[in-house]
C-alpha positions as a Markdown table, in Angstrom:
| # | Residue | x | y | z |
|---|---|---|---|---|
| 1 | Unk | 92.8 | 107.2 | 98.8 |
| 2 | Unk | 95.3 | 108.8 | 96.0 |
| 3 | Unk | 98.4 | 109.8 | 98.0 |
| 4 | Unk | 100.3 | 112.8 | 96.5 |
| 5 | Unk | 102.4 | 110.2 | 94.0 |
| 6 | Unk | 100.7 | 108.6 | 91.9 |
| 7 | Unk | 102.4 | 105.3 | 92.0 |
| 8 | Unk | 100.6 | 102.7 | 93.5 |
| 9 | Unk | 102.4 | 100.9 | 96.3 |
| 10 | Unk | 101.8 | 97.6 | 98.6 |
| 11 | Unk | 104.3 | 98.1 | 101.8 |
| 12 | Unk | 105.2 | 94.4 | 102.4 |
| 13 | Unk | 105.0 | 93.8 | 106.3 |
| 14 | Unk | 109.2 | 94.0 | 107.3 |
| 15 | Unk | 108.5 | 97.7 | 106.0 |
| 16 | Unk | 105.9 | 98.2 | 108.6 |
| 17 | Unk | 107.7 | 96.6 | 111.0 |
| 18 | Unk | 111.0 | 98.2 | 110.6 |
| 19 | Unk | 109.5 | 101.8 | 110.1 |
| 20 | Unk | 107.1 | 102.1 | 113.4 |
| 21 | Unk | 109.9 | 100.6 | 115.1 |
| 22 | Unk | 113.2 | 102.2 | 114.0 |
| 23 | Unk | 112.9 | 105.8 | 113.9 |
| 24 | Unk | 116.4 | 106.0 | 112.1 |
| 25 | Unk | 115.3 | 103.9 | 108.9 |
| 26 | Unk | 115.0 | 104.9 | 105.3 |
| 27 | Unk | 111.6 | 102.5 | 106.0 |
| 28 | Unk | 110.4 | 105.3 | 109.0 |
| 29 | Unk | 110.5 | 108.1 | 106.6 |
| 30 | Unk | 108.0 | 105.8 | 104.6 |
| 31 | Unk | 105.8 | 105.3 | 107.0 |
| 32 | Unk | 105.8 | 108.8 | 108.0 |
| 33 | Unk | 104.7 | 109.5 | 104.5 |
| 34 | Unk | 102.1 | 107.1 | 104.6 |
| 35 | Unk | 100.6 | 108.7 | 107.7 |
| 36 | Unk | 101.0 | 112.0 | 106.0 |
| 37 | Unk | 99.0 | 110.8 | 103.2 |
| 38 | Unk | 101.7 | 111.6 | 100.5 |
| 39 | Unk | 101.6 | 107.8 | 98.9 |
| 40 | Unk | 99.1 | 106.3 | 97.3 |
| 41 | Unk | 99.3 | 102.7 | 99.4 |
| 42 | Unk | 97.6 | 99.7 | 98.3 |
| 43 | Unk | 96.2 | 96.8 | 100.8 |
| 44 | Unk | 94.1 | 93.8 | 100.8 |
| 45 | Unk | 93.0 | 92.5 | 103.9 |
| 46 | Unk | 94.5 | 89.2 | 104.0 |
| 47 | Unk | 97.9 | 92.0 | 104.5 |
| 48 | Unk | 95.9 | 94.2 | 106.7 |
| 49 | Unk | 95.8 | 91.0 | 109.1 |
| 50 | Unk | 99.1 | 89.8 | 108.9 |
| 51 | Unk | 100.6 | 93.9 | 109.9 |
| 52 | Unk | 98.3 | 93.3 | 112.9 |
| 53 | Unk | 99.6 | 89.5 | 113.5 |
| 54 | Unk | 103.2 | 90.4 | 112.9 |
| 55 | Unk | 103.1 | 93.7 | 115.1 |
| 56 | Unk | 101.0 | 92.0 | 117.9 |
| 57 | Unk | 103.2 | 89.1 | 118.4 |
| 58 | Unk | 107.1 | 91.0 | 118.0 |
| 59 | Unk | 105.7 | 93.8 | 120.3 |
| 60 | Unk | 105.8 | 94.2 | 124.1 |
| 61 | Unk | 102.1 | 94.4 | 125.4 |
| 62 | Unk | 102.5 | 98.4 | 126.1 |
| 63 | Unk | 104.4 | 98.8 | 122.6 |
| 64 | Unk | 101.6 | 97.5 | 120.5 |
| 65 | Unk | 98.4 | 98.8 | 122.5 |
| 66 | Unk | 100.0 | 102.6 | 121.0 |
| 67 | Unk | 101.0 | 101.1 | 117.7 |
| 68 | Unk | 98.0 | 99.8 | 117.1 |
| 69 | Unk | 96.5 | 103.1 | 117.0 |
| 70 | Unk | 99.4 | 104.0 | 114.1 |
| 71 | Unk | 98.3 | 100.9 | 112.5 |
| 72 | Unk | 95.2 | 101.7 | 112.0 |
| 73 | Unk | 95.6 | 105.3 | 110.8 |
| 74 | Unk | 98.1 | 103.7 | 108.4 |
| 75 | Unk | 95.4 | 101.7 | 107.5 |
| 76 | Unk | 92.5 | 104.7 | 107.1 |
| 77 | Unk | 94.9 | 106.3 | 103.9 |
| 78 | Unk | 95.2 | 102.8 | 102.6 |
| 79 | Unk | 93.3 | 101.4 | 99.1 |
| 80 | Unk | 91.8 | 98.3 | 100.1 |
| 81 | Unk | 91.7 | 95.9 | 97.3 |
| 82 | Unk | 89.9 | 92.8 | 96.2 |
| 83 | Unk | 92.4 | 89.9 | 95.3 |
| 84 | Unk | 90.3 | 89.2 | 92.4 |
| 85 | Unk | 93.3 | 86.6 | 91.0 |
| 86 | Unk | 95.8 | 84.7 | 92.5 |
| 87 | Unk | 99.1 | 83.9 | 91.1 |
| 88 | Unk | 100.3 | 81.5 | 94.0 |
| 89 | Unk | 103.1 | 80.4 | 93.7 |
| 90 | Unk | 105.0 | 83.3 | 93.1 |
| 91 | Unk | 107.9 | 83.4 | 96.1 |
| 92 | Unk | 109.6 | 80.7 | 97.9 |
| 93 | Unk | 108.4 | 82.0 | 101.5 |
| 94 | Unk | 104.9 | 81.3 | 101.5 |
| 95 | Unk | 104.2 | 84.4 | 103.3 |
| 96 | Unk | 104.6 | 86.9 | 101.1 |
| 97 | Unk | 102.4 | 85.3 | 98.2 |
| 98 | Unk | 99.5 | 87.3 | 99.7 |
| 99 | Unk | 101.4 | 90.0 | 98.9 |
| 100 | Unk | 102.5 | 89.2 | 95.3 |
| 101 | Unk | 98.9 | 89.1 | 94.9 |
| 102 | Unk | 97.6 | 92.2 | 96.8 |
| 103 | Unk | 100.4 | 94.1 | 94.1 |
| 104 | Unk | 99.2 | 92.3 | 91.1 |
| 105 | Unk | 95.5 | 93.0 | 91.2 |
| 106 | Unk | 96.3 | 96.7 | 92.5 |
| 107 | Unk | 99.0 | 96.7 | 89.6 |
| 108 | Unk | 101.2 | 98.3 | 92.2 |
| 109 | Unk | 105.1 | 98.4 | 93.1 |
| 110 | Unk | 106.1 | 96.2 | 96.6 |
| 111 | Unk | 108.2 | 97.5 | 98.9 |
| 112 | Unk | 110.1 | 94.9 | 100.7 |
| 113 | Unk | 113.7 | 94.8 | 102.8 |
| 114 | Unk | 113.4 | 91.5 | 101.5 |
| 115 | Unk | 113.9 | 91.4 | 97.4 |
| 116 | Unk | 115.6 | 87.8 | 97.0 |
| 117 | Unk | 112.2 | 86.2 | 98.1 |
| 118 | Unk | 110.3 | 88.5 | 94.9 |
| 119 | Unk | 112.7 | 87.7 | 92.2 |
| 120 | Unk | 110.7 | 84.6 | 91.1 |
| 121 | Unk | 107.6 | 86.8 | 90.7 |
| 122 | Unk | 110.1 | 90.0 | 89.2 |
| 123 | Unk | 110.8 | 87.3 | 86.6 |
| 124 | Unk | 107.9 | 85.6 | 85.6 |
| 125 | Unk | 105.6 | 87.9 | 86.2 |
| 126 | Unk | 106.7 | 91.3 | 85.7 |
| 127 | Unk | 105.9 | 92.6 | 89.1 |
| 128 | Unk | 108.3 | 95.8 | 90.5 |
| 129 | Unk | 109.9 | 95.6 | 93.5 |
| 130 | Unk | 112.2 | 98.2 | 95.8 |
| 131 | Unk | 113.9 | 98.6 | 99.0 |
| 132 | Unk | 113.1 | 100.9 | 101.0 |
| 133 | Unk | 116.4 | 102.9 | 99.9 |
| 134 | Unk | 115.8 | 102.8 | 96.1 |
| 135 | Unk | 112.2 | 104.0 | 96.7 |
| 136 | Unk | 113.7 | 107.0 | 98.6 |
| 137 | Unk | 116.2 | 107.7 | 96.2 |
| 138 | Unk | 112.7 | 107.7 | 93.4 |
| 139 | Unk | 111.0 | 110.2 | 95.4 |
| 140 | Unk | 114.3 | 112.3 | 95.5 |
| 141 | Unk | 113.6 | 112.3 | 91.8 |
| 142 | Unk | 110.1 | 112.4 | 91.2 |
| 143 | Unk | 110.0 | 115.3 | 93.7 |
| 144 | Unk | 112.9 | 117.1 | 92.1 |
């Protein structure tokens, strides 16, 4: 699904987090963009999973049988990719490996509230990363 920019994004799972559950984020307005189908969002399962994982444990019962239903219209506007190659190890948390590797085969951008834990791959492997901030300060100029 090509979103209305054409660069490719994988939404690392703090995004997700933060923007369905604090409407007064730079990381909502990007997940309200997502749902409007305005970014061209790239996912492999192994992330698809850990949104669901993440959201289902942090989230009251109640809270995450209606996110759920976001979730997965998130999901319906996503690019699923195949991790064809892995470049593991690429962060010092684990975690977010899958990620590195969902970005790299989709040759995509990561969004992440977390940067320090990307610098390893930023460095050795050339991968882009943003906060959610400096990605809404590029669509302020891309859409100029």
């Amino acid at each position: 699904m090509d979103g209305f920019l054409s660069l490719r994004i994988v939404i690392d799972t703090n995004i997700v987090f933060e923007g369905l559950t604090n409407k007064n984020s730079a990381a909502s307005l990007i997940m309200d963009a997502w749902l409007a189908g305005l970014l061209n969002v790239h996912v492999s399962n192994a992330l698809a999973y850990e949104y669901m994982d993440v959201l289902s444990r942090k989230l009251s019962e109640m809270r995450w049988k209606k996110m759920v239903l976001v979730l997965g219209e998130l999901l319906t506007k996503a690019d699923f990719i195949d991790t064809y190659y892995s470049w593991r190890p690429s962060s010092p948390d684990p975690g977010d490996d899958h990620v590195i590797d969902c970005a790299m085969n989709a040759g995509a951008v990561v969004l992440t509230s977390n940067v320090r834990d990307f610098r390893l791959a930023e460095e050795s492997l050339g991968l882009q990363v943003m906060n959610p901030v400096e990605f809404l300060n590029y669509l302020a100029v891309e859409l100029e």
